[in-house]
C-alpha positions in Angstrom: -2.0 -37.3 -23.2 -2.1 -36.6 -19.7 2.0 -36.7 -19.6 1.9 -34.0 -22.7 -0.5 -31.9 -20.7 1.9 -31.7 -18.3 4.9 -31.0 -20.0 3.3 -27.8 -22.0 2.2 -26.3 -18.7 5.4 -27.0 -17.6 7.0 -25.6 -20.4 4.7 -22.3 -20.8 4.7 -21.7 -17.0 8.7 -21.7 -17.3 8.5 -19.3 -20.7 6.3 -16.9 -18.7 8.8 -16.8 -15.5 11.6 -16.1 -17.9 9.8 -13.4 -19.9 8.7 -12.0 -16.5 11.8 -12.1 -15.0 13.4 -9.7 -17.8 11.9 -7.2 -15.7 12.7 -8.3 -12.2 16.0 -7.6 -10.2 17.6 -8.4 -7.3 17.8 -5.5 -4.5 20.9 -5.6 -2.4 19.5 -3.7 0.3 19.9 -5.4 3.4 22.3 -8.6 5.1 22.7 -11.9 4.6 19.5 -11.9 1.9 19.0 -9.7 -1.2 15.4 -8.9 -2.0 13.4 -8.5 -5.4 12.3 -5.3 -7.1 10.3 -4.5 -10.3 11.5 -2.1 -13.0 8.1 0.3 -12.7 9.2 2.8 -15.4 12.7 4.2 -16.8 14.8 4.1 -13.9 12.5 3.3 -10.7 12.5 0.0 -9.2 9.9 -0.8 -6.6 10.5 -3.2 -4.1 9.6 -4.4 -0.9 9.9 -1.7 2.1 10.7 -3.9 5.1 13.5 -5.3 3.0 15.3 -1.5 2.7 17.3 -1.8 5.4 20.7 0.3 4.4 20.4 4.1 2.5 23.3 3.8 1.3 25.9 1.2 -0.8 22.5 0.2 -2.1 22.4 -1.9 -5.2 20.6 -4.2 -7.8 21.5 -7.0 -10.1 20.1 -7.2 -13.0 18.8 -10.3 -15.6 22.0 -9.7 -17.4 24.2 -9.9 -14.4 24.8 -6.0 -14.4 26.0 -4.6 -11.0 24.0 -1.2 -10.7 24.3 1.4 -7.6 20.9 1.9 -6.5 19.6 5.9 -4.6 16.2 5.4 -2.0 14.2 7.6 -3.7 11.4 7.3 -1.2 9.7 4.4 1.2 6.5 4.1 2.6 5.6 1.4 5.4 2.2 1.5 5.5 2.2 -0.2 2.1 5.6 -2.0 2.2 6.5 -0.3 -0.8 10.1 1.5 -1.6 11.4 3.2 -4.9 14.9 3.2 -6.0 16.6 5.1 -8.8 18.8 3.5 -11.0 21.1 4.5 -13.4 21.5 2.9 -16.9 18.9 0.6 -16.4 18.0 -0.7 -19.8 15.9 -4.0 -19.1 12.3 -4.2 -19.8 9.5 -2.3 -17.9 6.9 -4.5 -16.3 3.4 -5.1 -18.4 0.1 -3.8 -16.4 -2.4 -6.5 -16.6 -5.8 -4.5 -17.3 -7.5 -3.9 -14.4 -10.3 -6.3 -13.4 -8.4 -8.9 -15.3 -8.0 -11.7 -12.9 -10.3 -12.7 -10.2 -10.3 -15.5 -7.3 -9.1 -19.0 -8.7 -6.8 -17.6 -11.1 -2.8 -18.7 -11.5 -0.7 -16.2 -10.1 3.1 -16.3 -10.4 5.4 -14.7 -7.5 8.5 -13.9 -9.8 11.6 -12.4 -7.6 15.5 -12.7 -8.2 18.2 -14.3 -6.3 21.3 -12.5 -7.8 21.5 -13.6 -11.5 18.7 -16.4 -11.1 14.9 -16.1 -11.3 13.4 -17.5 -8.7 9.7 -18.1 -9.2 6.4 -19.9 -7.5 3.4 -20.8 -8.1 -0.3 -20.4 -6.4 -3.6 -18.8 -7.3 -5.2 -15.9 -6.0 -6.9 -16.8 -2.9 -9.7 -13.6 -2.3 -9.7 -10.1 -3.4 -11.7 -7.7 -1.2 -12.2 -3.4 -1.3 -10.2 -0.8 -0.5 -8.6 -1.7 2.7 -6.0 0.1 4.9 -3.2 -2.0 5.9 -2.6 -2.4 10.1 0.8 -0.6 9.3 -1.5 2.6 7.8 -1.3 2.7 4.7 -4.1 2.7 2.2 -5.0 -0.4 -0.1 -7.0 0.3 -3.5 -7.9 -3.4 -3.0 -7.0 -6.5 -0.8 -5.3 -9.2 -3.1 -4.6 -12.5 -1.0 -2.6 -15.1 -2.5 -2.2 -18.6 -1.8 1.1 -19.5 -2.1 4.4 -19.4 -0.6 7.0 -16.6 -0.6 11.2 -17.3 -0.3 12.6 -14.1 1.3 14.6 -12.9 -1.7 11.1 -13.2 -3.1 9.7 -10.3 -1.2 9.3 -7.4 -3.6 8.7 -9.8 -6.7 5.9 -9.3 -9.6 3.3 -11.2 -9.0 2.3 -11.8 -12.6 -0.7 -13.9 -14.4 -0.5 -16.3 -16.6 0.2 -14.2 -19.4 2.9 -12.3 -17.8 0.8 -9.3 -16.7 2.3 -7.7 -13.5 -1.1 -7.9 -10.7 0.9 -6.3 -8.1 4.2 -6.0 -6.2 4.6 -9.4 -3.5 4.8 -8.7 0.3 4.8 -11.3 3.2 4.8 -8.0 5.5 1.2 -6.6 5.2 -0.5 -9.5 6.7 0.2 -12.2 9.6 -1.3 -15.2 7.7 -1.0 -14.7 3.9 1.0 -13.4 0.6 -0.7 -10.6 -0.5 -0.1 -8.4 -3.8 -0.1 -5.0 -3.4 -2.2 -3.8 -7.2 -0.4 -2.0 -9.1 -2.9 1.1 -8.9 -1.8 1.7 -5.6 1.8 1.0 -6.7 1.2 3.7 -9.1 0.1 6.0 -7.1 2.7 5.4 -3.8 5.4 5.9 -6.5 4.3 8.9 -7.3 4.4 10.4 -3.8 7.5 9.0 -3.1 9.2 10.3 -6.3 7.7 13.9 -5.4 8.3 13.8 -2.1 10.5 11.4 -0.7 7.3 10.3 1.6 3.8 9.6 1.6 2.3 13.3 3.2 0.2 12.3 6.7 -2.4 14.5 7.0 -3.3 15.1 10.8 -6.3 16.8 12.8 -4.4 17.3 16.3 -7.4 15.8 18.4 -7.5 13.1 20.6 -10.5 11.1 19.5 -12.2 8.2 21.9 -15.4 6.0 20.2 -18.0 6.7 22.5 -21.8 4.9 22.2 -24.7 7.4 21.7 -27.7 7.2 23.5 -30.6 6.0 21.4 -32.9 8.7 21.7 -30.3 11.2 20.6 -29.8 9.1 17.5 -33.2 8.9 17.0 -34.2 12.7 18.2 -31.8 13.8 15.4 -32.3 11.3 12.7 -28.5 10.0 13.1 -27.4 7.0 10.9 -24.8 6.4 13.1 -24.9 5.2 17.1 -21.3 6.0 17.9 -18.9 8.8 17.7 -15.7 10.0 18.2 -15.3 12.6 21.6 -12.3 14.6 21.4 -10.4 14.4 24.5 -7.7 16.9 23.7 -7.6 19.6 21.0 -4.1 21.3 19.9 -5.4 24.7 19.5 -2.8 25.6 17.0 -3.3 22.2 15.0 -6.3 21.9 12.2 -8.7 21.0 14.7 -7.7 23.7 16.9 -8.1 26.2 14.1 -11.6 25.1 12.9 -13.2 25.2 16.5 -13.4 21.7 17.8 -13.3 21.8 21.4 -12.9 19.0 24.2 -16.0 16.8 24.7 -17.7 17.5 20.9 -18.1 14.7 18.9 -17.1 13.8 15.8 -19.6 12.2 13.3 -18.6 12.5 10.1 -16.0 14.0 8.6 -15.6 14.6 4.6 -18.9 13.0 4.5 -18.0 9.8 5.8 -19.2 8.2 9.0 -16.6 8.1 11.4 -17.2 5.6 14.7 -13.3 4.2 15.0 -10.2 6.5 15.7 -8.4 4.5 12.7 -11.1 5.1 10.5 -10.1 8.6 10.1 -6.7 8.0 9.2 -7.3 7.0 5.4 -9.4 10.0 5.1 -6.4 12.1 6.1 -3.7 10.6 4.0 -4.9 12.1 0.9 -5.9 15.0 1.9 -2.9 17.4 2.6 -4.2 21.3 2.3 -8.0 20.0 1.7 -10.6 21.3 3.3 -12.7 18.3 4.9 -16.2 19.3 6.4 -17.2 17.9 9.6 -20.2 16.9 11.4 -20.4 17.1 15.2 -22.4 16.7 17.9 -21.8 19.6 20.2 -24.2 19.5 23.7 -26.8 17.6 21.9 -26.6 20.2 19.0 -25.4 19.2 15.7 -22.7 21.5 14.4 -20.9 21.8 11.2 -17.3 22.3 10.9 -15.0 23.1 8.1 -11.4 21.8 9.1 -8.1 22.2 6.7 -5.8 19.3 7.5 -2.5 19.8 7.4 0.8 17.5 6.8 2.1 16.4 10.1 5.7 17.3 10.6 8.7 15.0 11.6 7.0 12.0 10.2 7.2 10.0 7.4 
């Protein structure tokens, strides 16, 4: 009995890996390895970004052995994702699992290609946390860790459940100990960006922000939630900050009505928020001010 248990796993773990793989190619897109990339919709192909080495002579192979030239349509590091076009690509488009569908302790399959060979493995989904941003900058709609191990052409490869559901998008690049899956929401919404633009906006204040501790009977004279800041230490008067009337020495609270106490904290609150107006709460010479500051898309960056 135990023997047949084994052998149907076996045998349905290797059905879902094939039926998976239907969607999976591999991405010619750097030397000496290939890496793996999912067919999102009709002619886009996410992969991995720190495998997208080369712009050009770019290229995928497909389930059916199918040679295709690839076109970067867009890459953003601070989720490790890239898009490519591709022509004439008539293999399946990866199944969505719903959302909220898996949870810790549940099989996961990594399911990549190495030219015209699937190449799968096979772990379980070690923690899932909030939304997160990423220590290359880039914003997380949640933290999926996976335990299990990653082969380099794997890097780019649907991480699928048991069923064959695509979780998320495999990268080895996000964190220093662990697998994670970047979910498919925030797929979604990088290729999106990327097809638009080419680039995922940065939205930027130009102020130099330093966390500073304030003094407990400030924060208890003004009824603050918080007991640290942000001083500016330099203000680009032609920049957003600039514009709206933060000056050298105020500092910055809140801004878009979330507490702000770490310089990278504001980052996330930027990066969606091109041509938005944010409000902004400062502490100005013990005086609480309100500002109203329109970020803008920082230039010469992607």
């Amino acid at each position: 009995m135990m023997a047949s248990s084994l052998v149907s796993l076996s045998n349905e773990l290797a059905s879902v890996v094939e039926r998976s793989a239907a969607a999976v190619v591999a991405v010619h897109a750097r030397p000496r390895f290939n890496s793996s990339g999912v067919h999102w919709s009709p002619g886009l192909v996410v992969t991995a970004e720190h495998t997208v080495r080369d712009d050009e002579d770019v290229f995928v192979t497909t389930s059916t052995g199918a040679r295709l030239a690839a076109e970067v349509a867009g890459q953003d590091p601070g989720t490790d994702l890239a898009v490519l076009r591709v022509k004439d690509l008539t293999i399946p488009v990866a199944p969505r699992v719903e959302d909220s569908a898996y949870r810790p302790g549940h099989l996961v399959l990594a399911v990549g290609r190495n030219k015209e060979s699937a190449n799968a493995s096979l772990g379980v989904i070690g923690s899932i946390g909030g939304p997160s941003q990423t220590w290359r900058g880039g914003k997380l709609d949640e933290v999926i860790r996976l335990d299990l191990s990653l082969h380099p052409v794997a890097s780019g490869a649907a991480i699928v459940d048991a069923s064959g559901k695509l979780i998320g998008i495999g990268t080895p690049a996000l964190s220093r100990a662990a697998v994670f899956a970047v979910p498919h929401a925030t797929v979604e919404r990088v290729v999106r960006a990327l097809v638009a633009h080419g680039r995922i906006p940065q939205g930027y204040l130009g102020a130099g922000l330093q966390p500073i501790a304030l003094p407990e009977h400030l924060t208890k004279g003004l009824g603050l939630s918080a007991s640290a800041g942000l001083m500016t230490v330099s203000v680009d008067q032609e920049a957003p900050a600039g514009n709206a009337g933060l000056l050298i020495g105020d500092v910055l609270l809140e801004l878009g009505g979330q507490i702000v106490q770490r310089p990278e904290s504001v980052r996330p609150l930027l990066a969606e928020a091109v041509g938005k107006t944010l409000a902004a709460r400062i502490l100005r010479g013990g005086v609480l001010v309100n500002l109203e500051i329109t970020v803008a898309e920082r230039q010469g960056r992607s």
